[in-house]
C-alpha positions as YAML, in Angstrom:
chain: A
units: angstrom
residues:
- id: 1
  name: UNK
  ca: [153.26, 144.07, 137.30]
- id: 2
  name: UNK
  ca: [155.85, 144.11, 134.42]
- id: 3
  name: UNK
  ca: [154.99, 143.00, 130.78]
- id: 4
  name: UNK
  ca: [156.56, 139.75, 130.59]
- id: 5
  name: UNK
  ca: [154.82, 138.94, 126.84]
- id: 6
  name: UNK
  ca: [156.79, 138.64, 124.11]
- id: 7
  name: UNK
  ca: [156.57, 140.08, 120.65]
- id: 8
  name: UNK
  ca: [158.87, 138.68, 117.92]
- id: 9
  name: UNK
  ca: [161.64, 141.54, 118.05]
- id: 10
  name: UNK
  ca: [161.35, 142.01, 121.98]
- id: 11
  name: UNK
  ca: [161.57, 139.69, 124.49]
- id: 12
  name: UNK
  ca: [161.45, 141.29, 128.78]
- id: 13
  name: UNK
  ca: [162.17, 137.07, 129.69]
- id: 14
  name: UNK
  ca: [165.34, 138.18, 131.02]
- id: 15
  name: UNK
  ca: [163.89, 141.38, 133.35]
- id: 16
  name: UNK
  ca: [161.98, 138.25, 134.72]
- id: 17
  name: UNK
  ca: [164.89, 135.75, 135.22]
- id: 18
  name: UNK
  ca: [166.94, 138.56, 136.73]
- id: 19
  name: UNK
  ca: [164.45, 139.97, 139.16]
- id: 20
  name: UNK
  ca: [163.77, 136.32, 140.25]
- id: 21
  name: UNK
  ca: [167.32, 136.39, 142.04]
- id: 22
  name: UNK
  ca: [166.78, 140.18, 143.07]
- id: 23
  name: UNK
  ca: [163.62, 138.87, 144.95]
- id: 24
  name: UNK
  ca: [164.59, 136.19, 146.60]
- id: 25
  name: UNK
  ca: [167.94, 137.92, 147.63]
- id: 26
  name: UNK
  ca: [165.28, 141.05, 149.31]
- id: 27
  name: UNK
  ca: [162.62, 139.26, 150.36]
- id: 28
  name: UNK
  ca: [163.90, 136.65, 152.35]
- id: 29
  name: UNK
  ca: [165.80, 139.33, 154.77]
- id: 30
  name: UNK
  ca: [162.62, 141.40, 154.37]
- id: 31
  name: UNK
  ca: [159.87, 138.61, 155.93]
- id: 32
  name: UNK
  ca: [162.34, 137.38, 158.61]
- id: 33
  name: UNK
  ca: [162.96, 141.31, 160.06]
- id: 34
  name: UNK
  ca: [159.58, 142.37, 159.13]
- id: 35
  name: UNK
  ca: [157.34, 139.64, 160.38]
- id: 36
  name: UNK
  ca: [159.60, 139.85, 163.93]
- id: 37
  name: UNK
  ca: [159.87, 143.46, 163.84]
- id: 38
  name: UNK
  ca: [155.80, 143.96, 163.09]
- id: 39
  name: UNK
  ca: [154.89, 141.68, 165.89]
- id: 40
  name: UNK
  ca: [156.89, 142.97, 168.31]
- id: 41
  name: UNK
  ca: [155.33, 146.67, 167.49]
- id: 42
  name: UNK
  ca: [151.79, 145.41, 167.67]
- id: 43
  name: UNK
  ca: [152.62, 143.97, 171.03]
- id: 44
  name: UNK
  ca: [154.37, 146.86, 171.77]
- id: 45
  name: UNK
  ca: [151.48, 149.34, 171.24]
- id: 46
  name: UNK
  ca: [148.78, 147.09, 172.75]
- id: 47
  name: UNK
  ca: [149.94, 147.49, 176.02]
- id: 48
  name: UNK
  ca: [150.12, 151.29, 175.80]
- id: 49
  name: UNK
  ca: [146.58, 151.06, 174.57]
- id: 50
  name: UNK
  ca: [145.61, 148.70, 177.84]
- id: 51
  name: UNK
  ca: [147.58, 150.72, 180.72]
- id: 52
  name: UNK
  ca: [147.62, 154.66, 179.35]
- id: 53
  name: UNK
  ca: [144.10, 154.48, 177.19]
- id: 54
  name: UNK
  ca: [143.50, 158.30, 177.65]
- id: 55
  name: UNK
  ca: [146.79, 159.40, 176.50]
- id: 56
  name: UNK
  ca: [148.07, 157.11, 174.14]
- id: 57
  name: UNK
  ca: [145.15, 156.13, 172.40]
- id: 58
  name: UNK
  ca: [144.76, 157.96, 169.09]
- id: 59
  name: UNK
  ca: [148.32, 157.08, 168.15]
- id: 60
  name: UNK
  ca: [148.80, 153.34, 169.47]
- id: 61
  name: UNK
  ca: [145.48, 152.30, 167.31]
- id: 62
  name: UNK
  ca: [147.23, 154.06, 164.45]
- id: 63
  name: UNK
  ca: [150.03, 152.64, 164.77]
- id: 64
  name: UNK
  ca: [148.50, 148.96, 165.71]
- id: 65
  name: UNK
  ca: [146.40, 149.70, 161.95]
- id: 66
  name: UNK
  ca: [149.77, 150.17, 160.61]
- id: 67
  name: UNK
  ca: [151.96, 147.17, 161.71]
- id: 68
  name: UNK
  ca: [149.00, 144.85, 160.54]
- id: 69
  name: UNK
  ca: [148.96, 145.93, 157.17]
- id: 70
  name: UNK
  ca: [152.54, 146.41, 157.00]
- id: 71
  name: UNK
  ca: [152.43, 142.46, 158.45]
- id: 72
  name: UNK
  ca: [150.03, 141.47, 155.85]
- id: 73
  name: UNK
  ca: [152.68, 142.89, 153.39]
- id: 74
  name: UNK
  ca: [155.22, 140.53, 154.99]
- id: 75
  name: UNK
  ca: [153.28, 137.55, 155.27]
- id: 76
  name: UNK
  ca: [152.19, 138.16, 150.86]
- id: 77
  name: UNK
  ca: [155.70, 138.10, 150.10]
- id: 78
  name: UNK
  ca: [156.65, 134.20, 150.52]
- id: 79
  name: UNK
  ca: [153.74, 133.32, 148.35]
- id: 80
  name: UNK
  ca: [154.89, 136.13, 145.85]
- id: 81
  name: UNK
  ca: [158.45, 134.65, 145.41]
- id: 82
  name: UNK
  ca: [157.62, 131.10, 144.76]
- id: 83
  name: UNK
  ca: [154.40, 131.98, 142.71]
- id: 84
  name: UNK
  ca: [156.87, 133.83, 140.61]
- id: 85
  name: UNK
  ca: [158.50, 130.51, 139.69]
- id: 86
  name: UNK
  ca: [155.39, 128.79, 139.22]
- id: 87
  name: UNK
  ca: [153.30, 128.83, 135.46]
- id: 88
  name: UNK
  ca: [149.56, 128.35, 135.05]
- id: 89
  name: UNK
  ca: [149.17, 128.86, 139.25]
- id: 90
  name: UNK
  ca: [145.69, 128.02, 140.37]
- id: 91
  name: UNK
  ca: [144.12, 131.35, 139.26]
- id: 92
  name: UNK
  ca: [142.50, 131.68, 143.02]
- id: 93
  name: UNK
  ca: [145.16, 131.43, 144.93]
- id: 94
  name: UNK
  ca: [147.18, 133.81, 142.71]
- id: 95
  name: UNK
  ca: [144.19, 136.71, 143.07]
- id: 96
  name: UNK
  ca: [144.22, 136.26, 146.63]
- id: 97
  name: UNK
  ca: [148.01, 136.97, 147.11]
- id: 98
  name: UNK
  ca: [147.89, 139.94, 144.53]
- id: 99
  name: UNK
  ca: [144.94, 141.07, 146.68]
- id: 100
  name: UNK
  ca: [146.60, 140.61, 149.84]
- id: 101
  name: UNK
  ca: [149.89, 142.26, 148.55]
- id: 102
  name: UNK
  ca: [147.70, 145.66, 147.17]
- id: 103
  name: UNK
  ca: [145.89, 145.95, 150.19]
- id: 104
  name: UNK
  ca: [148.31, 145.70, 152.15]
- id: 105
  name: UNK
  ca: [150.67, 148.30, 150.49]
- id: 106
  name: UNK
  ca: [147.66, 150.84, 149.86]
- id: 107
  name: UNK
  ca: [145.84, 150.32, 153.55]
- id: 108
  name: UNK
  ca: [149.94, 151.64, 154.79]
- id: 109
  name: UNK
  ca: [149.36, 154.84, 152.22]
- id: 110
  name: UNK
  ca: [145.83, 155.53, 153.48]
- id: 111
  name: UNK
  ca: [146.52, 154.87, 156.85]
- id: 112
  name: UNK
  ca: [150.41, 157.08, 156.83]
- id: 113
  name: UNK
  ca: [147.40, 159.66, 155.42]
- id: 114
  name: UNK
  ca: [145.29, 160.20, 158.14]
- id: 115
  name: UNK
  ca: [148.00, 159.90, 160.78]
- id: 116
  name: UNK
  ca: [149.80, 162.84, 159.23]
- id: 117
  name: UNK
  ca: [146.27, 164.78, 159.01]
- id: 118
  name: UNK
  ca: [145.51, 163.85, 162.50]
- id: 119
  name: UNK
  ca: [148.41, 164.87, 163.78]
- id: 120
  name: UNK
  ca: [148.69, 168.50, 161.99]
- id: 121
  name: UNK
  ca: [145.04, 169.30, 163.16]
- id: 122
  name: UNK
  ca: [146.60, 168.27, 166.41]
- id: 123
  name: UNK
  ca: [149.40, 170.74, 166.47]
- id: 124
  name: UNK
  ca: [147.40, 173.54, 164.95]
- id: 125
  name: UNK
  ca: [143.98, 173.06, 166.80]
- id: 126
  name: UNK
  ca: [145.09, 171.01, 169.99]
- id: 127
  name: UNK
  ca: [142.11, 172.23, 171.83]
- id: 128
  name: UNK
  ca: [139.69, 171.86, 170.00]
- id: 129
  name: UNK
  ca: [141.17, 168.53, 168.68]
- id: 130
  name: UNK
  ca: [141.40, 166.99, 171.86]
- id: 131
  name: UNK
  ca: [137.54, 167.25, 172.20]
- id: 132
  name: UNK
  ca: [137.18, 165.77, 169.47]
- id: 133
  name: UNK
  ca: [139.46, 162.63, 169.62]
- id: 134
  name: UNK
  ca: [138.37, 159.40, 170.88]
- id: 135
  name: UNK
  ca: [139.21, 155.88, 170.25]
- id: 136
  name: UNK
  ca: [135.53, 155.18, 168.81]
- id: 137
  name: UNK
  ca: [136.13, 157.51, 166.40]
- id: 138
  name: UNK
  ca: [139.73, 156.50, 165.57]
- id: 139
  name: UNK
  ca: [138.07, 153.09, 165.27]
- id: 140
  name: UNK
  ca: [135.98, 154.48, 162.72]
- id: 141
  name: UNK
  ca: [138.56, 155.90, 160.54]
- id: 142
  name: UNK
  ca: [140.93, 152.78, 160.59]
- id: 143
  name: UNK
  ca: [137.69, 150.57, 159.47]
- id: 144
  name: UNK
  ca: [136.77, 153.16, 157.10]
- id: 145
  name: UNK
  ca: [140.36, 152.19, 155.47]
- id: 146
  name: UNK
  ca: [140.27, 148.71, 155.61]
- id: 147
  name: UNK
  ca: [136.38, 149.15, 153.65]
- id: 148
  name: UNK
  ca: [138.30, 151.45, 151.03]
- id: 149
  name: UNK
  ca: [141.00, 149.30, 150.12]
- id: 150
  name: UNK
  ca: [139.12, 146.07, 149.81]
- id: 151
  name: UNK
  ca: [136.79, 147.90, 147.82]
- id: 152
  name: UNK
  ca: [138.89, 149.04, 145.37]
- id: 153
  name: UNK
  ca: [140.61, 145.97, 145.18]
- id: 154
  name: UNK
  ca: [137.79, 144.69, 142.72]
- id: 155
  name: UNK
  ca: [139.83, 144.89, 139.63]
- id: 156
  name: UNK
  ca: [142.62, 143.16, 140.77]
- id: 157
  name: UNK
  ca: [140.16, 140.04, 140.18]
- id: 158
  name: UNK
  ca: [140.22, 140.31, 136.62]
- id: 159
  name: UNK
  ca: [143.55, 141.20, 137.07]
- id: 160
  name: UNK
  ca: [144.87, 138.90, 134.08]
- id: 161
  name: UNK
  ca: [141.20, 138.47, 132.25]
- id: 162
  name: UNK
  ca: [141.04, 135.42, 129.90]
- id: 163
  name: UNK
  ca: [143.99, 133.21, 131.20]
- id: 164
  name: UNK
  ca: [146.18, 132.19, 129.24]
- id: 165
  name: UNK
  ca: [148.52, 129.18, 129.05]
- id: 166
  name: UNK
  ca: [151.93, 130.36, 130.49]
- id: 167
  name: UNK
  ca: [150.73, 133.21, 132.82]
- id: 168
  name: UNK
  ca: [152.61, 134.32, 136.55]
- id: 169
  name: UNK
  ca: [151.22, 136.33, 139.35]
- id: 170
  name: UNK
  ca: [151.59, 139.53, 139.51]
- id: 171
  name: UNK
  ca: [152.50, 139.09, 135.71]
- id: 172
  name: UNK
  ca: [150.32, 138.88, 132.33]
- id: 173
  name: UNK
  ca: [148.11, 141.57, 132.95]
- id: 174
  name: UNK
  ca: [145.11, 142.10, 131.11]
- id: 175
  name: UNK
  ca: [144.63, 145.14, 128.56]
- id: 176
  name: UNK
  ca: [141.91, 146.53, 130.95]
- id: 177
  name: UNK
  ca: [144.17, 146.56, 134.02]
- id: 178
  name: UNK
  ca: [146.14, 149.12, 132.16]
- id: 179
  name: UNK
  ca: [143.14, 151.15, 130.58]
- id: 180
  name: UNK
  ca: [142.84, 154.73, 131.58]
- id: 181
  name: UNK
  ca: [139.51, 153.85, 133.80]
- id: 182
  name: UNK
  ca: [141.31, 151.76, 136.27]
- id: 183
  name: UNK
  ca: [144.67, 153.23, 136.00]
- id: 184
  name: UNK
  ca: [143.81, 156.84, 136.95]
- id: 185
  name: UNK
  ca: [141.33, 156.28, 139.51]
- id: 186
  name: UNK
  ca: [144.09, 154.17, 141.44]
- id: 187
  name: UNK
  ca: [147.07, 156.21, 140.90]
- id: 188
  name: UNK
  ca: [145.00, 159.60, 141.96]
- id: 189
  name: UNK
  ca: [143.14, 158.33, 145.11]
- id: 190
  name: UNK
  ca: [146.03, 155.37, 145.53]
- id: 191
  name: UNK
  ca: [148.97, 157.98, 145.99]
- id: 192
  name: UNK
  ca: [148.97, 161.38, 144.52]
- id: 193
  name: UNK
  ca: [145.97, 162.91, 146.76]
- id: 194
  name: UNK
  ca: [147.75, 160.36, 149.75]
- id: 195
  name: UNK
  ca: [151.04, 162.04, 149.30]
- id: 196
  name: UNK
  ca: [149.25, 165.91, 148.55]
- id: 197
  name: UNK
  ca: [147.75, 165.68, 151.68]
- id: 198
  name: UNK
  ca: [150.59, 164.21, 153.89]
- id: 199
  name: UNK
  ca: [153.42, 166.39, 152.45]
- id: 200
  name: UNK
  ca: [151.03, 169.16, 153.10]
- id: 201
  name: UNK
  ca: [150.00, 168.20, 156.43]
- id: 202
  name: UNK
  ca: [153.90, 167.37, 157.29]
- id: 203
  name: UNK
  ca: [155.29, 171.01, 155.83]
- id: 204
  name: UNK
  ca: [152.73, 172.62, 158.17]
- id: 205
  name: UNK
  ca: [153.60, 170.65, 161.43]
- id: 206
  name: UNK
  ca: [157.24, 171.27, 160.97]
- id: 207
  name: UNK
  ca: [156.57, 175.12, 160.38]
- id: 208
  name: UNK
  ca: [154.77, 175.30, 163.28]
- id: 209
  name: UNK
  ca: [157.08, 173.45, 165.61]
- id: 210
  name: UNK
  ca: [159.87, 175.09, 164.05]
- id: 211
  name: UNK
  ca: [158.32, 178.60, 165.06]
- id: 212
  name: UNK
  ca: [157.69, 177.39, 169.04]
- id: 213
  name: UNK
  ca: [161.34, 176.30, 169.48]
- id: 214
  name: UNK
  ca: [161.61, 179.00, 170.99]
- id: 215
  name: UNK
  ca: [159.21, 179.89, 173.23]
- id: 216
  name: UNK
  ca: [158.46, 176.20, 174.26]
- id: 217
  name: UNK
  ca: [160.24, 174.85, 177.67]
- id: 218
  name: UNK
  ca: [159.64, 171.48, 175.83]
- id: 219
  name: UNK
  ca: [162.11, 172.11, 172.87]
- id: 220
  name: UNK
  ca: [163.14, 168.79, 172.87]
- id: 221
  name: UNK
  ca: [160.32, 166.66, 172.42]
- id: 222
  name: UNK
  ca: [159.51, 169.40, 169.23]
- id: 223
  name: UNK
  ca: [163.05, 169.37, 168.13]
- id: 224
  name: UNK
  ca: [162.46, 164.94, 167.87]
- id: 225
  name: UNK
  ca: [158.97, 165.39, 166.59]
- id: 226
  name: UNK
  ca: [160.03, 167.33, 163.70]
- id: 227
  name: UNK
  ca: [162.94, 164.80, 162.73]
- id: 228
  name: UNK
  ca: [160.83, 162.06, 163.16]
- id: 229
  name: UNK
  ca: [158.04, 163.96, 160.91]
- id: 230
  name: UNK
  ca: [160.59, 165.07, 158.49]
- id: 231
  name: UNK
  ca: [162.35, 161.20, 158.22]
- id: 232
  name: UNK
  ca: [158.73, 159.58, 157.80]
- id: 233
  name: UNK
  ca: [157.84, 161.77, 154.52]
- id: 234
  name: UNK
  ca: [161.18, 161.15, 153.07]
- id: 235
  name: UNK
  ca: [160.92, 156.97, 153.96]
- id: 236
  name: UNK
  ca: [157.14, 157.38, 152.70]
- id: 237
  name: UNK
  ca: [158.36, 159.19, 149.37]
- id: 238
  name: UNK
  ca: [161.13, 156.84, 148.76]
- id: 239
  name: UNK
  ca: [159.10, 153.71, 149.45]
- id: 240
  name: UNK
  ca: [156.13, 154.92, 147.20]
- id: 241
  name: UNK
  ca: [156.85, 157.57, 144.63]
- id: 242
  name: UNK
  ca: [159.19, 155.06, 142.40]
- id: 243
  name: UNK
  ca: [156.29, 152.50, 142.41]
- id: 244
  name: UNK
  ca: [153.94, 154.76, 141.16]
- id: 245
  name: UNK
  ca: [156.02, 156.31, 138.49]
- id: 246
  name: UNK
  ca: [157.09, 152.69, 137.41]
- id: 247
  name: UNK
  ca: [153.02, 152.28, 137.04]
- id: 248
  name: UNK
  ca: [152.78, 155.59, 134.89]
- id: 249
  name: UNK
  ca: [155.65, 154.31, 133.16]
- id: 250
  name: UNK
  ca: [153.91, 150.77, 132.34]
- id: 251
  name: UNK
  ca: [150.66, 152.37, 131.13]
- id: 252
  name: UNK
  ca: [152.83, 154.32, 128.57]
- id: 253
  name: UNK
  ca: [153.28, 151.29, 127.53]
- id: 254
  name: UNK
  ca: [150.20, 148.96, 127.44]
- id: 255
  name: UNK
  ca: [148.71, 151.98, 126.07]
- id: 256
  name: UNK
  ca: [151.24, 152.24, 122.78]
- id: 257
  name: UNK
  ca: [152.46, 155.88, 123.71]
- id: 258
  name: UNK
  ca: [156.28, 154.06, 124.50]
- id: 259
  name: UNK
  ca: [157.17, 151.40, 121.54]
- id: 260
  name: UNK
  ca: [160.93, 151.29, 121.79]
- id: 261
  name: UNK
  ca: [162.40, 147.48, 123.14]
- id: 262
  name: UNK
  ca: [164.96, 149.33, 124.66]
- id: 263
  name: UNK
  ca: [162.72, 151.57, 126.24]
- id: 264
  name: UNK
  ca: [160.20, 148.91, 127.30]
- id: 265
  name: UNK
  ca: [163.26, 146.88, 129.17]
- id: 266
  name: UNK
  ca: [163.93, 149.62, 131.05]
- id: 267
  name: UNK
  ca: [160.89, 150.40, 132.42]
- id: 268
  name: UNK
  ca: [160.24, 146.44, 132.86]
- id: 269
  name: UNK
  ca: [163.17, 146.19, 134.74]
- id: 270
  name: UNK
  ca: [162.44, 149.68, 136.89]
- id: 271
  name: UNK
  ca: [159.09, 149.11, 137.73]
- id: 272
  name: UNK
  ca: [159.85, 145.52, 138.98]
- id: 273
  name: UNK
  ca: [163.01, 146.76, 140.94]
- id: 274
  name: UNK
  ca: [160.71, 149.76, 142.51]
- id: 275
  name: UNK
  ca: [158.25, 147.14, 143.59]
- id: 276
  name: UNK
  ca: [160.91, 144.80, 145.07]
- id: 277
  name: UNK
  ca: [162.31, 147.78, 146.85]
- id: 278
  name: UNK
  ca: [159.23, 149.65, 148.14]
- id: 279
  name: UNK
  ca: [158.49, 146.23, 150.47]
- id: 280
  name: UNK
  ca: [161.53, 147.43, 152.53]
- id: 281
  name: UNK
  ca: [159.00, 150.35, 153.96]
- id: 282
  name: UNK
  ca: [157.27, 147.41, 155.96]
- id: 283
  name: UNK
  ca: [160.64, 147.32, 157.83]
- id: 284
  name: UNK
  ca: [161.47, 151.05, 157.52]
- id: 285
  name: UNK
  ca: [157.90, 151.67, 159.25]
- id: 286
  name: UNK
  ca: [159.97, 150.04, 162.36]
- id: 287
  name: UNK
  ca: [162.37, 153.21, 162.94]
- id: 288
  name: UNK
  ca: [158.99, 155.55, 163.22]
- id: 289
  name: UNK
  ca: [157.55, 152.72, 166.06]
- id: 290
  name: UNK
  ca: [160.62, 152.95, 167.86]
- id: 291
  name: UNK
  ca: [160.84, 156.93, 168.08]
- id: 292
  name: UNK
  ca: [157.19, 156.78, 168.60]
- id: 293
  name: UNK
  ca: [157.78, 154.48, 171.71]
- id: 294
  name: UNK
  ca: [160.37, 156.70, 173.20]
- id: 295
  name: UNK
  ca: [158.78, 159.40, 173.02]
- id: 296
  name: UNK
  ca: [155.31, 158.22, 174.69]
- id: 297
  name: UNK
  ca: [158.25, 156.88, 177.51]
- id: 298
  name: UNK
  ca: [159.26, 160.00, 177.75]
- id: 299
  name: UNK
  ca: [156.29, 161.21, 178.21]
- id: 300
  name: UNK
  ca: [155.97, 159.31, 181.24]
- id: 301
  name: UNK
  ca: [158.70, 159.69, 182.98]
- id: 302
  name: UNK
  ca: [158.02, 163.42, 182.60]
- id: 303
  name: UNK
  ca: [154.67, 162.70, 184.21]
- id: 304
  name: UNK
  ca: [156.54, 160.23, 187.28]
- id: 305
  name: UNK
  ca: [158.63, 163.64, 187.81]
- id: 306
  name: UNK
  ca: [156.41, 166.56, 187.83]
- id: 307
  name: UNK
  ca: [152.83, 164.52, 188.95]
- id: 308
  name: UNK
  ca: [151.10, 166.65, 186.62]
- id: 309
  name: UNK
  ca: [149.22, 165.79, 183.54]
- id: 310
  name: UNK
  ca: [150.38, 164.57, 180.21]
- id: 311
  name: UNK
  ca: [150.58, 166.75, 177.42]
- id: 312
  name: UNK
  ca: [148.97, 165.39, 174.12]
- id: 313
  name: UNK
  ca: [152.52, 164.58, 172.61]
- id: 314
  name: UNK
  ca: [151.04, 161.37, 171.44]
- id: 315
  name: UNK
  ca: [149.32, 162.92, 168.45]
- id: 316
  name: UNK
  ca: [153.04, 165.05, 167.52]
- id: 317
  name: UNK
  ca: [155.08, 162.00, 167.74]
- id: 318
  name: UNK
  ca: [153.08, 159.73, 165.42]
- id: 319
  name: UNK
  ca: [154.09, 158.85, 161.84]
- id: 320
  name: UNK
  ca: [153.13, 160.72, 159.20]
...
């Protein structure tokens, strides 16, 4: 989403020509291990949703809603990379993989969202929560996602307006793209209320599991929730705050508040790298399935001891 046009005095061509190697050098490693790594975690959580429905369900459609837009990020990024070497691509195709690539990385931020929320309300109100909880209405939510994002996908159709001869994906932007009306709305509902919300959500959760450590004869399932809590709002920050300021950056730009060539490289450059870079969350998502999974198993082998009945860890454990 750089600025790849040229005035006389400043040329970005070789941001472009650089971050073609940069791509191909992270993407590659980042479609094998995520498209493997996705499936496996889809498969993964569909049989806790067939064998342990009652227990496991809020989390394990969550997490299912997660891997497929984190696999729909994977699957974008081969047609990203050779688009990228490709002028004047049929203007179709190249809106459906810029669709496909948005979607995917803003149905992850919506979805980290409500996981977080879910599982704070979860911790703080557990009984009430658990009345309230049911896959139908988990069902609900994760549709309710996939509706927002392909909504507000519309502009990314007149993504580059009038075409011009010369244009990439993800490249060439149109002056609208960049005008206050679409950029605000997006970065506002895209990520800063996203990230509000889950930090706040996350800060609360670890407070309160902090303050049961000890009075709790389950210490160590907290203990894990709260690293794997605290590790999922540093990958989620890491993976989506440079983006965004790369974005804010950009509309400086477009919008003639930065004029500097200098400056303007720089921020072509960062904003391409940050995008490059933030893929790597589809594969970072993988470390949260995997404490996820061991903590549902040990869940159950807690249950195989005592006979008793499961706690609702599922909702503590999950990603936020």
């Amino acid at each position: 989403m750089s600025q790849p046009n040229e005035s006389k005095n400043c040329s970005l061509r070789d941001v472009d020509e650089l971050m073609r190697t940069v791509q191909l050098a992270v993407h590659i490693p980042t479609f094998l291990l995520g498209l493997l790594l996705n499936v496996v975690a889809i498969r993964r959580f569909r049989t806790f949703l067939k064998k342990r429905w009652p227990e496991y369900a809020a989390t394990s459609i969550y997490m299912i809603n997660l891997a497929v837009f984190d696999l729909l990020l994977v699957l974008s990024l081969p047609f990203k990379v050779a688009l990228g070497h490709v002028k004047d691509p049929l203007q179709s195709l190249c809106t459906f993989v810029e669709c496909l690539y948005f979607i995917s990385m803003y149905g992850s931020v919506f979805t980290i969202c409500f996981i977080s929320l879910d599982r704070f309300l979860a911790i703080r109100y557990p009984i009430l929560v658990s009345h309230c909880r049911s896959p139908r209405k988990i069902f609900g939510i994760c549709f309710t996602i996939w509706v927002l994002v392909w909504v507000g996908s519309i502009p990314i159709y007149n993504f580059h307006g009038k075409v011009e001869k010369g244009y990439t994906c993800f490249h060439n932007m149109s002056d609208d793209t960049w005008s206050a009306k679409v950029f605000f709305p997006l970065e506002v509902f895209g990520f800063l209320l996203p990230m509000g919300i889950m930090g706040f959500c996350s800060f609360r959760s670890i407070h309160i599991l902090v303050g049961r450590l000890d009075h709790s004869q389950d210490w160590g399932q907290q203990r894990a929730c709260i690293w794997t809590i605290a590790s999922s709002l540093a990958v989620f920050v890491v993976s989506f705050l440079p983006i965004h300021l790369g974005f804010f950056l950009q509309f400086l730009v477009r919008n003639g508040f930065i004029v500097e060539c200098r400056a303007k490289w720089n921020i072509s450059l960062f904003l391409q790298l940050s995008m490059c870079l933030s893929n790597i969350n589809c594969c970072l998502d993988v470390f949260c399935y995997y404490f996820v999974i061991k903590e549902f198993r040990t869940g159950i082998m807690a249950l195989q001891r005592s006979g008793g009945q499961l706690a609702l860890w599922d909702t503590m454990t999950t990603r936020g």
